[in-house]
DSSP file (Angstrom, degrees, kcal/mol; ACC not computed):
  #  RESIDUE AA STRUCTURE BP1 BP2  ACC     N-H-->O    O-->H-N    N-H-->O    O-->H-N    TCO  KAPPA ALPHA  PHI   PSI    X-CA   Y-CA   Z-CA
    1    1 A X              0   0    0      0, 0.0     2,-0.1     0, 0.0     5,-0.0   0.000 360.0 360.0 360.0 129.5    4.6  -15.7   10.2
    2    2 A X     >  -     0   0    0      1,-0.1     4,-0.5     4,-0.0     3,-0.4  -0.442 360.0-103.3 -83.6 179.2    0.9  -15.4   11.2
    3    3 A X  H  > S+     0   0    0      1,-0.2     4,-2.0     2,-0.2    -1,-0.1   0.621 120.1  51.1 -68.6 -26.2   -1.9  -14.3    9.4
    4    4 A X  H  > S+     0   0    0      2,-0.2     4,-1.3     3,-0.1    -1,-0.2   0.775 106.8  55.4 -76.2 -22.9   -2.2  -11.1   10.9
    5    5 A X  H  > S+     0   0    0     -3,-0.4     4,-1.2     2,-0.2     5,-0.2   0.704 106.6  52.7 -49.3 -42.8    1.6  -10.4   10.3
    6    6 A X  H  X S+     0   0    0     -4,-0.5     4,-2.6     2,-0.2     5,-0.4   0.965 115.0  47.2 -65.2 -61.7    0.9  -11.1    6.4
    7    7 A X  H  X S+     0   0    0     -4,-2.0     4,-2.0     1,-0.2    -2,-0.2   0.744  98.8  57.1  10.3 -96.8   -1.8   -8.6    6.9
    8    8 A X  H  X S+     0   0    0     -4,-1.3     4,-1.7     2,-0.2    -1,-0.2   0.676 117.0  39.0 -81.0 -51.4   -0.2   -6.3    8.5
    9    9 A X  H >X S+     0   0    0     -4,-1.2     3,-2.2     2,-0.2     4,-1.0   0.890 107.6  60.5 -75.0 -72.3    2.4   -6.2    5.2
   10   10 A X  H 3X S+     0   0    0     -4,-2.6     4,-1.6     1,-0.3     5,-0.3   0.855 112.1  42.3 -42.3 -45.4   -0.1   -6.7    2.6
   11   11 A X  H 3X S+     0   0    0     -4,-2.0     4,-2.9    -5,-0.4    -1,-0.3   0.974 108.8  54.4 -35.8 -65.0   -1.4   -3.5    4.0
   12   12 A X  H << S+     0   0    0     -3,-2.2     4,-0.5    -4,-1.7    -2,-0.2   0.499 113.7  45.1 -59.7 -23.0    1.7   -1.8    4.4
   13   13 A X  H >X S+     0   0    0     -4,-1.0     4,-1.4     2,-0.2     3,-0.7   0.957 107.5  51.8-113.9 -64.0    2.4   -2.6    0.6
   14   14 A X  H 3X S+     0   0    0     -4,-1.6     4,-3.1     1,-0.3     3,-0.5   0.933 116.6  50.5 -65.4 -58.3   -1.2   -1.6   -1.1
   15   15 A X  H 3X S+     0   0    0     -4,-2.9     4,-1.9    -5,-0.3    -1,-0.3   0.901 111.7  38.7 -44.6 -46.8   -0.5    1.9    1.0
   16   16 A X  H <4 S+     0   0    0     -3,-0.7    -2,-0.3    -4,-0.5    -1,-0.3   0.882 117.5  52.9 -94.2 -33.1    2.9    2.8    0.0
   17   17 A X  H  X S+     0   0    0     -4,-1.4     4,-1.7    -3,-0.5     3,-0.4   0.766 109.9  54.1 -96.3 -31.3    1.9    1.5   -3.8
   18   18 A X  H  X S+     0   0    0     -4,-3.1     4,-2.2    -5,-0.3    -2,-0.2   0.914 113.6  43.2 -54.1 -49.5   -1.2    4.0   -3.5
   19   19 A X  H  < S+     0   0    0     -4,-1.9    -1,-0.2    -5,-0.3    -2,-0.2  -0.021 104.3  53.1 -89.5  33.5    0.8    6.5   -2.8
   20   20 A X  H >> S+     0   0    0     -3,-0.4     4,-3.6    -5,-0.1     3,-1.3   0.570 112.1  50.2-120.3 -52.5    3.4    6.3   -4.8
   21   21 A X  H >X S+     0   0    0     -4,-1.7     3,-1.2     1,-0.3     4,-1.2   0.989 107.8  53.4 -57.5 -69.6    0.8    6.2   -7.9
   22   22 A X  H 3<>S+     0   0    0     -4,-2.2     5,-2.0     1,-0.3    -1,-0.3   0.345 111.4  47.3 -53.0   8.8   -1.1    9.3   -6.7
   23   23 A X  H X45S+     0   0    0     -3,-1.3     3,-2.6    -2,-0.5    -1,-0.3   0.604 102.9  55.9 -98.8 -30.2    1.9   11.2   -6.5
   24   24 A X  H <<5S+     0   0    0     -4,-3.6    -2,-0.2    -3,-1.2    -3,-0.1   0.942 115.2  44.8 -70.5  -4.3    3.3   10.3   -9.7
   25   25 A X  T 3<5S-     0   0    0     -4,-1.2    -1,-0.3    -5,-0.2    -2,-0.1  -0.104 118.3-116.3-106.2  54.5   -0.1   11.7  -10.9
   26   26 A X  T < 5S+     0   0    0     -3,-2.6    -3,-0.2     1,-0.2    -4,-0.1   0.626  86.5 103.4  47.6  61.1    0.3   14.6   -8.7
   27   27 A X      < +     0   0    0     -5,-2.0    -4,-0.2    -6,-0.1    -1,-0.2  -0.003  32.3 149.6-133.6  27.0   -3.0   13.7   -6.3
   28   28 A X        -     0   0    0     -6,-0.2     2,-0.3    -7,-0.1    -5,-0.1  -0.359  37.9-141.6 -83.1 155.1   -1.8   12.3   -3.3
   29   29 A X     >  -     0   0    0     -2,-0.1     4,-0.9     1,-0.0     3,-0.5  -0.935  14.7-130.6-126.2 122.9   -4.2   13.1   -0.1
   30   30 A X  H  > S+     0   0    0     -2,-0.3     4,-2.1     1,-0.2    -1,-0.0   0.628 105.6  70.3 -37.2 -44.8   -2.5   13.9    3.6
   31   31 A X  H  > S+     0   0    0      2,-0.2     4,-4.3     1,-0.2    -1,-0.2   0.952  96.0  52.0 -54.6 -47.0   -5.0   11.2    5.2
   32   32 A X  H  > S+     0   0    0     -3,-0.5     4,-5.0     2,-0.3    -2,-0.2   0.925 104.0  58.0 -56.8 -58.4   -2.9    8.3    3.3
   33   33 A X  H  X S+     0   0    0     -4,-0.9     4,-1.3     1,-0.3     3,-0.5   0.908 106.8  44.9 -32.5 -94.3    0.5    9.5    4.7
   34   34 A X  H  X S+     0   0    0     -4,-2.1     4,-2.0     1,-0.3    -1,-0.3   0.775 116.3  46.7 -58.9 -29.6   -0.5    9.2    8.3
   35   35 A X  H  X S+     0   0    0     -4,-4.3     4,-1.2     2,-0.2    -1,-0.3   0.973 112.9  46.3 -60.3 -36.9   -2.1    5.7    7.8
   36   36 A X  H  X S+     0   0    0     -4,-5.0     4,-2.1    -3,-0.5    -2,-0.2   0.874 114.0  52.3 -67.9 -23.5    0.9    4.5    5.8
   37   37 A X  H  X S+     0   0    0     -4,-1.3     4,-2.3     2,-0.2    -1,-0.2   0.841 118.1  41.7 -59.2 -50.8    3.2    6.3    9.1
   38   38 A X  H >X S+     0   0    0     -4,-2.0     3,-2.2    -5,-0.3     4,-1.0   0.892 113.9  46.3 -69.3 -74.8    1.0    4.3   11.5
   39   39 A X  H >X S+     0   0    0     -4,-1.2     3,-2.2     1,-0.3     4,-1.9   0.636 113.2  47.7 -22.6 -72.6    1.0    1.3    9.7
   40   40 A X  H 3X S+     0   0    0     -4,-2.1     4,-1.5     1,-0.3    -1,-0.3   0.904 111.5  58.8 -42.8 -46.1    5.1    1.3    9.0
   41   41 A X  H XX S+     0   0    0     -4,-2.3     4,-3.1    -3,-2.2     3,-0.6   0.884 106.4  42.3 -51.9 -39.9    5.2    2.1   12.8
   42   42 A X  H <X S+     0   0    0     -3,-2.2     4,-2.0    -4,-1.0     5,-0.3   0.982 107.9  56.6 -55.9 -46.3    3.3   -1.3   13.8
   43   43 A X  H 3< S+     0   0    0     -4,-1.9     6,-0.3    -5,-0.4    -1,-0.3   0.673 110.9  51.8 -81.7  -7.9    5.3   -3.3   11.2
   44   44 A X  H X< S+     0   0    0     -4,-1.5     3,-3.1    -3,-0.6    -1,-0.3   0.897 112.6  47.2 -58.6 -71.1    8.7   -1.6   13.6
   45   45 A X  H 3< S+     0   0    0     -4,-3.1    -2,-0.3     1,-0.3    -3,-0.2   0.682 106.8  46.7 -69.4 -12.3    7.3   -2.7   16.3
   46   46 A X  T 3< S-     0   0    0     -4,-2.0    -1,-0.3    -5,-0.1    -2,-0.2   0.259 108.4-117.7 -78.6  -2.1    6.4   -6.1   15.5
   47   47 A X  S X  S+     0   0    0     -3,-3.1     2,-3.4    -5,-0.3     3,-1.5   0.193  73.0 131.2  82.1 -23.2   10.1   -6.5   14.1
   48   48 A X  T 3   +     0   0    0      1,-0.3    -4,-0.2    -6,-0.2    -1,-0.1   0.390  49.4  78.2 -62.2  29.3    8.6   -7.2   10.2
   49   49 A X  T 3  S+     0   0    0     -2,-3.4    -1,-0.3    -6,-0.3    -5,-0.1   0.691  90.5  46.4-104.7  12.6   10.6   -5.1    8.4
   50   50 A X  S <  S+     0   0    0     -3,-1.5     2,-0.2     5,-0.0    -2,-0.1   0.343  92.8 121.1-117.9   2.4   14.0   -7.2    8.3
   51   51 A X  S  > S-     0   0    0     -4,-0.3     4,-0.8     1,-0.1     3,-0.1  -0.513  73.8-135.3 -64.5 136.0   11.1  -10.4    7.2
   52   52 A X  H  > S+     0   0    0      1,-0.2     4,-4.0     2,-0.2     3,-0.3   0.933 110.1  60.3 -63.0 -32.8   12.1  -11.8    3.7
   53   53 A X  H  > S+     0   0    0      1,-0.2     4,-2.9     3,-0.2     5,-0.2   0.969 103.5  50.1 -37.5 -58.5    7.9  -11.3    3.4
   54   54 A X  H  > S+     0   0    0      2,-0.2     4,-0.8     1,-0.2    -1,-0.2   0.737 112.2  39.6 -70.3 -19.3    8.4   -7.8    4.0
   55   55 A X  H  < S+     0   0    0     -4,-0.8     5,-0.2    -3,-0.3    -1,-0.2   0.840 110.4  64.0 -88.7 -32.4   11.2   -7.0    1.3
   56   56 A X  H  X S+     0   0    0     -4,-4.0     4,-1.0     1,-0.2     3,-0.5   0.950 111.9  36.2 -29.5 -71.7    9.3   -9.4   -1.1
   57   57 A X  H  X S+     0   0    0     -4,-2.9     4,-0.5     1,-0.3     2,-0.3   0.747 115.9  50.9 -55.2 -34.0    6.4   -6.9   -0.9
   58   58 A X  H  < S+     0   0    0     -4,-0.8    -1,-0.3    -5,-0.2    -2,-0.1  -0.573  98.0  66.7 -94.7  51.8    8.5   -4.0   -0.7
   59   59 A X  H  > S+     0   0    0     -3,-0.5     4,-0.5    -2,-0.3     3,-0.3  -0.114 114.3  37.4-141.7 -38.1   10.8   -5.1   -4.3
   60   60 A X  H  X S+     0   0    0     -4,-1.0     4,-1.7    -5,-0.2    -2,-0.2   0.721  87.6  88.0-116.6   5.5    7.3   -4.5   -6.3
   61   61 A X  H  X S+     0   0    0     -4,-0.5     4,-1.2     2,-0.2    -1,-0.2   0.786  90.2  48.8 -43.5 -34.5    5.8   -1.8   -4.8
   62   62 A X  H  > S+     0   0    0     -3,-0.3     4,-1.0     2,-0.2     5,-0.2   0.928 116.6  48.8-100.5 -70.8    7.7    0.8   -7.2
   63   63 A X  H  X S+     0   0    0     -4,-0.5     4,-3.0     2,-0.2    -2,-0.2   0.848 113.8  47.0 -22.1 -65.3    6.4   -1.7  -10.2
   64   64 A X  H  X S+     0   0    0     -4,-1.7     4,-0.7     2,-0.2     3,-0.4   0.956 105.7  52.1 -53.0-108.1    3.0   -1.7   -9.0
   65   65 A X  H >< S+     0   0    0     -4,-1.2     3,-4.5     1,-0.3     5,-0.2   0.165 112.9  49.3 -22.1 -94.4    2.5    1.8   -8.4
   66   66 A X  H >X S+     0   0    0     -4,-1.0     4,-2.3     1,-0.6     3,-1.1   0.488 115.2  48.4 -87.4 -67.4    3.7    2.5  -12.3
   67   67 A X  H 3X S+     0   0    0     -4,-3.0     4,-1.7    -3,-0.4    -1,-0.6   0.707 103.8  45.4 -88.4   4.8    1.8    0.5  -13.1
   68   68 A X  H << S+     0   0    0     -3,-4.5     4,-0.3    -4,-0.7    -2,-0.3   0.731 118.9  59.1 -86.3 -27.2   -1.8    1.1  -11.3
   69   69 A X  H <> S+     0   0    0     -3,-1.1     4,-2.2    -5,-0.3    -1,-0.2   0.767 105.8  41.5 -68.6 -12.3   -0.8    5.2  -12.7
   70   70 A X  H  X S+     0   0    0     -4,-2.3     4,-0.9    -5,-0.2    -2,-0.2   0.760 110.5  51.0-101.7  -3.2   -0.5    4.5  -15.8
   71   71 A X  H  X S+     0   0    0     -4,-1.7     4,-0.5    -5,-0.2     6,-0.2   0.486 118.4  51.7 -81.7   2.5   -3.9    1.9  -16.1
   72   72 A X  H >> S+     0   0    0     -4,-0.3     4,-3.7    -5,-0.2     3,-2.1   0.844 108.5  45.5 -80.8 -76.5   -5.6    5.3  -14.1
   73   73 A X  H 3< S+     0   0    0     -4,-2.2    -2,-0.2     1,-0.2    -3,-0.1   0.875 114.8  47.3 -59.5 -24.9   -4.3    7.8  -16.6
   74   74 A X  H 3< S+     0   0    0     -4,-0.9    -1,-0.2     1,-0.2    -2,-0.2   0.869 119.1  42.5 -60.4 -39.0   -5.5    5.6  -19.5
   75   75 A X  H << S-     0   0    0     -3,-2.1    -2,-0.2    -4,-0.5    -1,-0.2   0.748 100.6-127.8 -85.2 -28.1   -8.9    5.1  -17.7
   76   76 A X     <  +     0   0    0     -4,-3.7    -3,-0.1     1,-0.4     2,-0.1   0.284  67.6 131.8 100.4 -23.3   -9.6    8.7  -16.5
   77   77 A X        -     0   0    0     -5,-0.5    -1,-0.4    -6,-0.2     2,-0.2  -0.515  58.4-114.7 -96.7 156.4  -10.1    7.2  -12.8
   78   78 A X        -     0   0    0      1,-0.1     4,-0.3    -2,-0.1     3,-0.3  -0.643  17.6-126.6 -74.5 140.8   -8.7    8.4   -9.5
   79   79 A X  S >  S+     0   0    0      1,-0.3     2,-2.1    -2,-0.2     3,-1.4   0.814 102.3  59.1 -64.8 -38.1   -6.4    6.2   -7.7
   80   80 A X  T 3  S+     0   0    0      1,-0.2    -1,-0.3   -62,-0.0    -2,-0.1  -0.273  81.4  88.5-107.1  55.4   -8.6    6.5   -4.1
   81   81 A X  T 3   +     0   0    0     -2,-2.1    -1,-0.2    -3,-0.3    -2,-0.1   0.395  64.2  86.0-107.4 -17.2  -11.2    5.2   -5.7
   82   82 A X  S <  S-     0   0    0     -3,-1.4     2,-0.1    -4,-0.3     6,-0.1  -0.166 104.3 -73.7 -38.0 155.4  -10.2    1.5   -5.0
   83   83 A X        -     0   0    0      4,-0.1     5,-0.2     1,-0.1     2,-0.2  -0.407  59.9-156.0 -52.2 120.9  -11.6    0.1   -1.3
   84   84 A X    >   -     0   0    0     -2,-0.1     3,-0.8    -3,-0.1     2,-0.4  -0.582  42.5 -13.3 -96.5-174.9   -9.4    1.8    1.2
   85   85 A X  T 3  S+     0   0    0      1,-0.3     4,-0.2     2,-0.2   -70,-0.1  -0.207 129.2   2.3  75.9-112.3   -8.7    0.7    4.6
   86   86 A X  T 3> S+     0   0    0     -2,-0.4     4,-2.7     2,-0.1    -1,-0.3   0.721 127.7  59.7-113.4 -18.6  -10.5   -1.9    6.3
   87   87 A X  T <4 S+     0   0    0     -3,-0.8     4,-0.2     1,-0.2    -2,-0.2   0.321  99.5  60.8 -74.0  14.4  -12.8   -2.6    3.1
   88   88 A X  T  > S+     0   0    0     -5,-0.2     4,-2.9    -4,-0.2    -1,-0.2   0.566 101.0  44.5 -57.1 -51.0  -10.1   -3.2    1.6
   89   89 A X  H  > S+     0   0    0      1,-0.2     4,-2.1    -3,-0.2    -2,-0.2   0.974 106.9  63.1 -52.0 -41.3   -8.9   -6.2    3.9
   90   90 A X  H >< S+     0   0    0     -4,-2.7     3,-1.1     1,-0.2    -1,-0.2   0.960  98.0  55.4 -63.3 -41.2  -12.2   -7.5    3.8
   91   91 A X  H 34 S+     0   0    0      1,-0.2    -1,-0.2    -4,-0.2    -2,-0.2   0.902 105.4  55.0 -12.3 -82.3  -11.7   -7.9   -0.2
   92   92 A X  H 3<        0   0    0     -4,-2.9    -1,-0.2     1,-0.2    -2,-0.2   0.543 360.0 360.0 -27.7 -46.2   -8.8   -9.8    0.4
   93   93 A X    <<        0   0    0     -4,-2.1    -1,-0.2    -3,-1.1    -2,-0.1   0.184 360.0 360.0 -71.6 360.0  -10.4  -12.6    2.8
């Protein structure tokens, strides 16, 4: 797997775990939903979703999310106030 493949999940996985928190605190935003739709679409066409990488990430997303709503509702802050996007990646690097 390259590094742009890892990416390309590690993306895939911070989206779907964003959204998953902001709904269980009833704030999810329209925008997020059509990146995470493209994004899932890439990771089709590149074949990663049947990658042991890709199920890895996708086994603690549900975890993750719980718990990044419940250190929100304890803090008072909104979930999309983290780096989205691509200033997010750059975090990462």
């Amino acid at each position: 797997m390259n590094t742009d493949d890892s990416r390309l999940i590690a993306r895939f996985q911070r989206l779907t775990t964003e959204l998953l928190a902001q709904k269980r605190l009833g704030q999810w935003h329209p925008e997020l939903v059509d990146e995470l739709y493209r994004t899932s679409l890439e990771l089709e066409q590149r074949r990663l979703k049947k990658s042991p990488e890709y199920r890895n990430a996708m086994s603690r997303v549900h975890q993750q999310a719980e718990w990044l709503a419940e250190c929100s509702r304890l803090s008072g802050a909104a979930i999309g106030q983290a780096p989205a996007g691509d200033q997010a990646d750059e975090v990462i690097k």
